[in-house]
C-alpha positions as CSV (number, residue, x, y, z in Angstrom):
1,X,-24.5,-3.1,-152.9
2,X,-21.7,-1.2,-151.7
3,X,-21.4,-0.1,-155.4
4,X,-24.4,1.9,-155.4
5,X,-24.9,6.0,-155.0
6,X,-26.0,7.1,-151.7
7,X,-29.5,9.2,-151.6
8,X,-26.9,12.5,-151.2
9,X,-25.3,11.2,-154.0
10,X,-28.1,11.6,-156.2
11,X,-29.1,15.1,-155.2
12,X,-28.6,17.8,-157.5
13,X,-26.6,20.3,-155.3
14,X,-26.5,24.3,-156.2
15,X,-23.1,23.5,-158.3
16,X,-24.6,21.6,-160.6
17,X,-25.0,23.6,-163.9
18,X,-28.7,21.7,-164.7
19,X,-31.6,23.6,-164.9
20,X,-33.0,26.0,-162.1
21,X,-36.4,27.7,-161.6
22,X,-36.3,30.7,-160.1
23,X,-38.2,33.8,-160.0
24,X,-36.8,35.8,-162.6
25,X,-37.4,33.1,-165.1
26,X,-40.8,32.7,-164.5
27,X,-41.5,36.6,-164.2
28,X,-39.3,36.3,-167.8
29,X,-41.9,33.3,-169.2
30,X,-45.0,35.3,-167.8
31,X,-43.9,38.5,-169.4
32,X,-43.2,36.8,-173.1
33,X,-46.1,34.8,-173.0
34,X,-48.0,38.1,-172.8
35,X,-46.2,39.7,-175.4
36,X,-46.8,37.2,-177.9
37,X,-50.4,37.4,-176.9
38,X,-50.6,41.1,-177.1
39,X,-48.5,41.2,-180.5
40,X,-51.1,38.3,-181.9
41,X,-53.7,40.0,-181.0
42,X,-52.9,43.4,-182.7
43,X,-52.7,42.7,-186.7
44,X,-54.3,45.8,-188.2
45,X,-52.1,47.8,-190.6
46,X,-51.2,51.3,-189.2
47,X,-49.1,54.2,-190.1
48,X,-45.6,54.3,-188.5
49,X,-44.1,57.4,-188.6
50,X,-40.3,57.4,-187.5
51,X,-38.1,60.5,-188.3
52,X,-38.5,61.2,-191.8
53,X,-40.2,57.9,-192.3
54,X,-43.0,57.5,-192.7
55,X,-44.8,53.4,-193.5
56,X,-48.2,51.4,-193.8
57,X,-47.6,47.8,-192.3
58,X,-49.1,45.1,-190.0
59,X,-48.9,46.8,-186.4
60,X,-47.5,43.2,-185.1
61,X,-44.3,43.7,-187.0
62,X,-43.5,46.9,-185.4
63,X,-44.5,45.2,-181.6
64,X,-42.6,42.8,-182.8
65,X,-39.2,45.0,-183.7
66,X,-39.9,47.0,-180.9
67,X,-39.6,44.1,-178.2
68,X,-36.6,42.8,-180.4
69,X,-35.0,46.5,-179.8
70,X,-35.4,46.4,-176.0
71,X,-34.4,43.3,-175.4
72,X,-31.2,43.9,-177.1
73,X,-30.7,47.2,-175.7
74,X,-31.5,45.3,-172.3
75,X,-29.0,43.0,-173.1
76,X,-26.6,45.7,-173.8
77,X,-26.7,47.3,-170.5
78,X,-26.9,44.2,-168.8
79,X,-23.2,43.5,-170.5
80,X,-21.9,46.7,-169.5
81,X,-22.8,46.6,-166.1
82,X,-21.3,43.2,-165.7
83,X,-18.1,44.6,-167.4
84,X,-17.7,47.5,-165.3
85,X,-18.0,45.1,-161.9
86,X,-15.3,43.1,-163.2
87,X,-13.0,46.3,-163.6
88,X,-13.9,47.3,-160.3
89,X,-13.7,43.7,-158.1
């Protein structure tokens, strides 16, 4: 018996790298789940007109481009802020 892990042992504490819920991944979950409802339910073929070009296709492709765009222009930012706190710290 002396063998065996304590009850503190077998806590998770806030260093372990595991999994955590908090609120920015569920507002994250609750915000994609709606977007891939809103996306699925828009599939009729429109005009996009972008510059000088102009296309007919399924209006859930563009949705779907678009949120690919700002997530990676999200991403983007989010990068560069991190860098410049580094330079600064």
């Amino acid at each position: 018996m002396a063998n065996m892990p304590s009850k503190k042992d077998l806590r998770k504490g806030p260093d372990d790298h595991g999994f955590q819920l908090n609120k920015r991944a569920v507002i994250g979950g609750i915000i994609a789940i709606a977007l891939v409802a809103f996306i699925a339910g828009n599939s009729k073929t429109v005009e996009v007109s972008f510059l000088f070009f102009s296309a007919m296709m399924p209006l859930w492709i563009v949705l779907t481009g678009t949120a690919f765009l700002g997530a990676a222009v999200g991403a983007l930012l989010t990068q560069r802020r991190q860098r410049r706190k580094q330079r600064s710290s």
